[in-house]
C-alpha positions, 0 to 999 in steps of 0.5 A: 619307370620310363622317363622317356619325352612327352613329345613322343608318341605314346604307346602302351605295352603290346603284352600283358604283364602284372608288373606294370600294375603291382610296382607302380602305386598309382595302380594300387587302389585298382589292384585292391579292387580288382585281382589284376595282379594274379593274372598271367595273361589278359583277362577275358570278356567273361572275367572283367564281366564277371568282376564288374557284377550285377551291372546293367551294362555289359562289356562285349567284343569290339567286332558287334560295333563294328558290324553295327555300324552306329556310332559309339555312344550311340551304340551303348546307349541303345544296347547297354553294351560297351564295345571293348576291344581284346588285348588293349589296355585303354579299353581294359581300363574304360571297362574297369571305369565302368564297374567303378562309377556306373552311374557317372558312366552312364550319366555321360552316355545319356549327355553325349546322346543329348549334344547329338540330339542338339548338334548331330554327331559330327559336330563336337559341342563344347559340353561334349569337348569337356565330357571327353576330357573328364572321361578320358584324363580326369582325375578326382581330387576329393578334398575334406573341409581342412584340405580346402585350400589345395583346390586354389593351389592347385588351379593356380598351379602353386605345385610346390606349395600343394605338393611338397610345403603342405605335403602332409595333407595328401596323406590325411585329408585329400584322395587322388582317384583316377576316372580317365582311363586314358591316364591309367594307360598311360601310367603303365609307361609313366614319362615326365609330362603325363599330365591329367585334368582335375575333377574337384570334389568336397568330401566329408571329414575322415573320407579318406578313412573310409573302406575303398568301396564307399569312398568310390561309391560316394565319388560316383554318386557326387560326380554324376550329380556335379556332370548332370549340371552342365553349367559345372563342366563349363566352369574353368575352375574344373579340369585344370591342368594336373602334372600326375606324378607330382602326387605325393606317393605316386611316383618316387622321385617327388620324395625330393623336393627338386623334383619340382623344379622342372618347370617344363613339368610344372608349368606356371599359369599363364598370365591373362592378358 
């Protein structure tokens, strides 16, 4: 895996490989979902529509956006259609998004017009900032009643504490689910700094025993309820910091203990002053 420096530029692979999916874990639950890994080539509009089933929306050649000319949020609310452009891993994985959390996609697009309806298009509101953070880098942290205490942890960025003392519960009590497909494209070259924002959600007991279909229908149902109180994403204790591969079982240098020294990666919170 590529170690290379967050400060610089990142840039995703210019060709279709399966590998960068099937080696790496953190692609594991997108693999069981959808067969990425039996392709040889990208997969086409007809494909990914195809996977993404009886959706009300449906992924379409980037050019029809372009030739539109309406801005792109309000180009899908409109038509139902997602401008994906051919052969880019972002727009392959925001397709992907789509299929997995409908509701909570669609719940975003209706916001987005809403803050433009309010502060036209130019002017990024803060409700709008935040749907963007979620949409692009957010990652859910489902958490089950014995599994609590991480969510303060986590906020006060008490890494080793979350991720190596109480490392058991990663494997028993919390799911980690990318929603941000910027992140699922930056995991195809994972550095050290890729860092996501995390979305808390409480769970029930033995979520993570569930069939992986229900727990994401679950976490799309509670997401779009939890967005559609804007209060929740102007609350400072959603969307804090998450340093990606310190999650146990994503990233096989954090099976030591020293991985976690990096405080450059694992940054401390900052005092208020």
């Amino acid at each position: 895996m590529n170690k290379k420096s967050a400060k610089n530029r990142f840039n995703a692979p210019a060709n279709w490989s399966a590998q960068y999916l099937s080696a790496n874990p953190i692609f594991s639950e997108l693999c069981q979902l959808f067969p990425l890994t039996e392709l040889n080539n990208w997969p086409t509009l007809v494909q990914l529509n195809h996977w993404l089933g009886q959706s009300d929306y449906r992924l379409v050649d980037d050019a029809l956006l372009q030739a539109d000319g309406r801005y792109y949020e309000a180009f899908i609310f409109a038509t139902s259609h997602i401008p994906t452009r051919a052969e880019n891993w972002h727009d392959l994985f925001g397709g992907l998004i789509w299929g997995l959390f409908p509701k909570t996609k669609r719940q975003i697009n209706q916001l987005h017009i809403s803050e433009m309806a309010l502060h036209g298009q130019q002017q990024r509101s803060k409700i709008r900032n935040k749907l963007t953070l979620l949409d692009e880098c957010g990652v859910l942290i489902a958490l089950e009643p014995s599994a609590q205490a991480h969510r303060q942890w986590l906020q006060q960025h008490a890494w080793r504490r979350s991720f190596w003392q109480q490392r058991h519960d990663w494997q028993h009590a919390i799911v980690p689910v990318i929603f941000g497909h910027a992140i699922y494209e930056m995991a195809t070259q994972p550095f050290i700094g890729l860092t996501a924002k995390t979305w808390f959600i409480d769970v029930p007991t033995g979520f993570s025993q569930w069939a992986l279909t229900d727990r994401y229908t679950f976490l799309d149902e509670k997401l779009s309820q939890q967005i559609a109180n804007t209060e929740q994403l102007l609350n400072n204790d959603q969307l804090t910091p998450l340093p990606l591969l310190g999650l146990p079982g994503w990233y096989a240098d954090n099976n030591a203990e020293d991985f976690y020294a990096n405080t450059e990666y694992f940054r401390p919170r900052k005092t208020q002053q």
